[in-house]
N, C-alpha and C positions, 0 to 999 in steps of 0.2 A: 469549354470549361467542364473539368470532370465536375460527375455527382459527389456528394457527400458518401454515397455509399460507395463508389470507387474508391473516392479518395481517401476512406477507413482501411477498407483491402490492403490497396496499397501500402499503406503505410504500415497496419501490421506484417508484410511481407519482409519492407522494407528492416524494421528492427528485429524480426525475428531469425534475420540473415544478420545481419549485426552482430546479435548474442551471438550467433553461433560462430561468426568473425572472428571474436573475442578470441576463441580457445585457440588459434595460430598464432596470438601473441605470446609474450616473454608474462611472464608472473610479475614484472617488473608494473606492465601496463592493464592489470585487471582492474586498478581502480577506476578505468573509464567504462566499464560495465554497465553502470549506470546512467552514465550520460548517454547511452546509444539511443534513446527514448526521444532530449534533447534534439541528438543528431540529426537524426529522423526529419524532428518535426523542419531543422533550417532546410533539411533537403526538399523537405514539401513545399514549405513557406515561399523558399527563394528559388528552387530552381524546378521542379513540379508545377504545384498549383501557382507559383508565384503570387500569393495573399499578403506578404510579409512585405508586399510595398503600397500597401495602400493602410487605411485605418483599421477600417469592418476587421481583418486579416488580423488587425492586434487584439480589437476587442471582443471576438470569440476566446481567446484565450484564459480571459478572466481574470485580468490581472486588479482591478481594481477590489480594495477591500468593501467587501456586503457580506450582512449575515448577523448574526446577533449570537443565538444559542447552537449552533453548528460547532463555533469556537469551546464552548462547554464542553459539548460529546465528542468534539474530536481527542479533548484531553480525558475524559472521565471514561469512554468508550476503552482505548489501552490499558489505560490505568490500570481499571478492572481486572480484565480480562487476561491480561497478562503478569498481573498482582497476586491472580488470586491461581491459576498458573502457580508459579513458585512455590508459594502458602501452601499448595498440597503437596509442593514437591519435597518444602522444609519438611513437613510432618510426618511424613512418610517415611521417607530417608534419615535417620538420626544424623547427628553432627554435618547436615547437608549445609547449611548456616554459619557462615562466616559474620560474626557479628561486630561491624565496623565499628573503629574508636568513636564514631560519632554520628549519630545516626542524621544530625543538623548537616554538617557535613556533605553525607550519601545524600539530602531531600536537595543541596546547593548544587552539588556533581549534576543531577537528576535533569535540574533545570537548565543549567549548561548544556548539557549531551541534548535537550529537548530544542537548543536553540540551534546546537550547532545539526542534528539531525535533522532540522525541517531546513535547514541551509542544504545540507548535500541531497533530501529527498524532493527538491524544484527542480532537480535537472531531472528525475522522472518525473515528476506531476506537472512540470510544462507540456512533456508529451503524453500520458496516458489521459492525466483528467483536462489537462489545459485546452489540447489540441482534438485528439483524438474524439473525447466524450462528449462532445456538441455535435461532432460529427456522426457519430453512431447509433441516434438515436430514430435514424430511418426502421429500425427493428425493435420501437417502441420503448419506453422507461424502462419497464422492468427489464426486460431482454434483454437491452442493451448492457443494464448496470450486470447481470447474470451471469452476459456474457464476456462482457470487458474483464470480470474481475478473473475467469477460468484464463482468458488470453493472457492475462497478466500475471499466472502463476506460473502457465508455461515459457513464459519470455525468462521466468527464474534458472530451466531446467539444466541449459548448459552450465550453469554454476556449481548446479548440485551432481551432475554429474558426469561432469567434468573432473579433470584434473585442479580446480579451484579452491575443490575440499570443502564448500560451502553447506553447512547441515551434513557434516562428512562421518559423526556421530553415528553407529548404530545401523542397521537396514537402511540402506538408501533409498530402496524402492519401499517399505514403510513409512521413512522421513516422506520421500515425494508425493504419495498419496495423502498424510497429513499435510504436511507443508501447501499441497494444491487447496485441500479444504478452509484451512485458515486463510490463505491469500484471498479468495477467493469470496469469503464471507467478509473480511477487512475491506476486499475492493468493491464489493456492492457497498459496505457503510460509507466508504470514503465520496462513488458514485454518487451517491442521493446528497450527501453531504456540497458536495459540488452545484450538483444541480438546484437544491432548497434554495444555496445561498447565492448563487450566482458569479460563485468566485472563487478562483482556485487554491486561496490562502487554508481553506479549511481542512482541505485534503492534504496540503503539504503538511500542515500542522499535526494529521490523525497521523501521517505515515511519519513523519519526524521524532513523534511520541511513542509510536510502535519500536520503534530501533532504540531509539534511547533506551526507555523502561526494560526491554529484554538486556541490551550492552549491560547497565546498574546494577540489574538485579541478576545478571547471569557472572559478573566479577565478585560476589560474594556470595556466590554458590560453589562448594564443593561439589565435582562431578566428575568420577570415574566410570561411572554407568553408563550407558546409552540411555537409562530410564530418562533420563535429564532432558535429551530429545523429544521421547514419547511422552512427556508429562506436561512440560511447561518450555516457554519460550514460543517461538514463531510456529514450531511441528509439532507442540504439545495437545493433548487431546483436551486437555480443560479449554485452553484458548480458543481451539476449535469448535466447542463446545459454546461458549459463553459470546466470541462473535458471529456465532451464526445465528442463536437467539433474539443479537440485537443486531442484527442481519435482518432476521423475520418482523422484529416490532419496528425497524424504523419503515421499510418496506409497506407495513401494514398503515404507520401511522398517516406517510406522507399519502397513501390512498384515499386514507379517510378524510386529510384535511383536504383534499383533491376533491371529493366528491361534495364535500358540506360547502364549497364553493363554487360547484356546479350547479346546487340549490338554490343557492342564497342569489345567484348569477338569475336564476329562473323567477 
């Protein structure tokens, strides 16, 4: 029986040949980019560690709903941070603002794009937070969430630069260096997020709401600039900015409520 920390190794070896798999497809087949995460984990499950035939194997995953205010932050956490994103990008930028016939409308869109976005973001969070993030934690909470969320930015890279054209806007190797810092700060929140609640719904929900809000709010932006990249959306320096903060406070908080229970345990 491999270890846990093997069988992390692995597994990032495994999808990070995947991604990079990807790029000898047709453009036809880029939409399974995402499922390589997925992929990954049935090839662990079922024909690696074979866990996928017994129970224990399902309920590491996290499929059951727990949690309470995780659900909150997963949605007020994007919201934020990539609201407020745009908001300096509107103000800065004159006529950057496409102001929709109806702003009831864009809040209905919003919530659509939030449902149908944490539907396509469970074929990654079955494998990065489902699979992987119980296992990874042989290099302790924080580490693990620090370093999951960097692995996680680079499993991004062949998209961006690639012939995918993904964050294709502007310096690429500026995009990539933002785009690493935001991912990376998003995937420690969504990490602790996982881990509080014991359940993988909360993470799909933060990363479902992260794509949505940017999709919404980047179709009623005018943008000929690259600034649009560097300002706001996923490689914006505000977002970067505002989830690495709550990057730091929820890091800090789940310490705290860590330790007043170590106490109280004494």
């Amino acid at each position: 029986m491999l270890s846990d920390k093997k069988q992390s190794l692995l597994f990032i070896i495994i999808v990070w040949a995947m991604a990079l798999g990807m790029l000898l497809l047709p453009e036809s087949a880029q939409g399974l980019y995402g499922f390589t995460p997925f992929f990954t984990v049935c090839i662990m499950m079922f024909l690696i560690v074979r866990d996928g035939y017994s129970a224990e194997g399902w309920r590491r995953l996290g499929f059951k709903f727990r949690g309470g205010k995780e659900y909150i932050l997963a949605l007020v956490i994007p919201l934020g941070s990539l609201g407020a994103g745009y908001a300096v990008y509107w103000m800065g930028w004159n006529s950057s603002l496409i102001s929709p016939d109806s702003w009831i409308k864009t809040a209905i869109y919003l919530l659509v794009y939030i449902v149908l976005g944490s539907l396509s973001a469970l074929g990654e969070e079955i494998g990065w937070r489902g699979w992987l993030l119980p296992r990874f934690q042989w290099m302790g909470r924080v580490s693990s969430s620090v370093t999951m969320g960097l692995i996680w930015a680079i499993w991004h890279y062949p998209a961006i630069l690639g012939p995918r054209a993904y964050h294709s806007s502007g310096s690429r190797w500026l995009v990539v260096v933002l785009f690493t810092l935001s991912v990376m700060f998003a995937g420690i929140i969504i990490n602790e997020l996982r881990l509080t609640s014991g359940s993988i719904w909360p993470a799909v929900l933060l990363h479902g709401t992260n794509n949505a809000v940017d999709s919404v709010l980047h179709n009623i932006t005018v943008s000929s600039s690259p600034m649009l990249e560097y300002v706001a959306g996923e490689s914006g320096w505000v977002p970067v900015i505002l989830y690495g903060c709550a990057a730091i406070w929820i890091l800090d908080r789940n310490h705290r409520v860590k330790q007043q229970k170590a106490r109280i345990e004494l």
